[in-house]
C-alpha positions in Angstrom: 16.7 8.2 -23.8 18.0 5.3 -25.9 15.4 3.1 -27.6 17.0 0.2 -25.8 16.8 1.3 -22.2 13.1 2.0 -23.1 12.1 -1.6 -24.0 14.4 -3.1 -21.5 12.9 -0.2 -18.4 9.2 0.4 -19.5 7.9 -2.4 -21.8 9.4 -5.5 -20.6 8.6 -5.0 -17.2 5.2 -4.4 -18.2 5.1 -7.4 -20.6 6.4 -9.5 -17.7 3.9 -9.1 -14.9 1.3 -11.4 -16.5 3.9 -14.6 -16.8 5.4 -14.4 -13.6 2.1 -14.2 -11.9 0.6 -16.9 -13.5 3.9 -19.2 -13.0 3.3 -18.7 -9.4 -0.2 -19.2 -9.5 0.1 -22.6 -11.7 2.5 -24.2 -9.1 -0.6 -25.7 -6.9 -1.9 -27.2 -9.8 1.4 -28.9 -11.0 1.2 -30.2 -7.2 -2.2 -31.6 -8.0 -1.5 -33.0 -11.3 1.1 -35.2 -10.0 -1.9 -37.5 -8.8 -3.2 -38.0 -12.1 0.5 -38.4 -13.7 1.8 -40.9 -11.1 -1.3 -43.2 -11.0 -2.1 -43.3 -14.9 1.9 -44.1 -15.8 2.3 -46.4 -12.3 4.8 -44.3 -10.7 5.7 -44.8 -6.7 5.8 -41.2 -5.7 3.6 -38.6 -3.3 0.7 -38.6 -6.0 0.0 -42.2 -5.8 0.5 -42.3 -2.1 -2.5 -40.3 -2.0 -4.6 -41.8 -4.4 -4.1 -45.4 -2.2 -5.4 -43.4 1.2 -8.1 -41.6 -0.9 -9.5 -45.8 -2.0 -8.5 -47.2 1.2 -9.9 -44.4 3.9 -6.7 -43.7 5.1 -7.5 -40.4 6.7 -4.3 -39.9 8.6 -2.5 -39.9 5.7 -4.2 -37.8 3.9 -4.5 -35.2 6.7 0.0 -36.0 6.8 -0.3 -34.9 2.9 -2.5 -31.5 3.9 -0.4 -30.6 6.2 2.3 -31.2 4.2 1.3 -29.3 1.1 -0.5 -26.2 2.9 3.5 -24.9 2.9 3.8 -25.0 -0.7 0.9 -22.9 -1.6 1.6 -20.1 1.6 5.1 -19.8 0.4 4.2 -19.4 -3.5 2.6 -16.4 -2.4 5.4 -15.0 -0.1 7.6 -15.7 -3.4 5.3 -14.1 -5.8 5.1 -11.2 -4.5 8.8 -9.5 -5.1 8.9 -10.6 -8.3 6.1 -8.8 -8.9 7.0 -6.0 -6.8 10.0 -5.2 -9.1 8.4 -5.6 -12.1 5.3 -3.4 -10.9 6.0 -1.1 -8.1 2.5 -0.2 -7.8 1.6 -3.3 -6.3 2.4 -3.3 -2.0 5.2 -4.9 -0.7 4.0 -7.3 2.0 3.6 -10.3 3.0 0.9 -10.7 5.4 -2.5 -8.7 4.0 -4.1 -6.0 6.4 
């Protein structure tokens, strides 16, 4: 078997399961971070938004955010998982946990 096919079959995909796992995983917390980012600089974005309702009380927008962001962090997982799948076929492909 050449020595290239080796590294490319066997070790990269094995090297690879740790970053693309916590790439996913990070993704909430870049959401979360654009809070602090937007209100220490003075940027007018979804991070600041929320900081305002979070000092004013505004609940409904804050629940509006929730509902807004629960998406993101259900649908990193649905994405994380054939990446992963490919890389490491031990780990089940599915979506929804039994």
């Amino acid at each position: 078997m050449p020595y290239r096919r080796v590294i490319l079959r066997h070790a990269l995909r094995n090297a690879l399961i740790v970053p693309v796992t916590l790439i996913f995983l990070e993704l909430n917390g870049v959401l979360s971070q654009v809070v602090v980012v937007e209100v220490f600089f003075q940027y007018a974005g979804f991070g600041r938004m929320l900081f305002d309702a979070a000092n004013f009380g505004d609940i409904q927008v804050l629940q509006a955010a929730t509902r807004w962001r629960w998406p993101f962090a259900v649908g990193r997982n649905c994405y994380r998982t054939p990446p992963t799948f490919f890389l490491n076929p031990r780990v089940p492909l599915r979506l929804v946990p039994t």
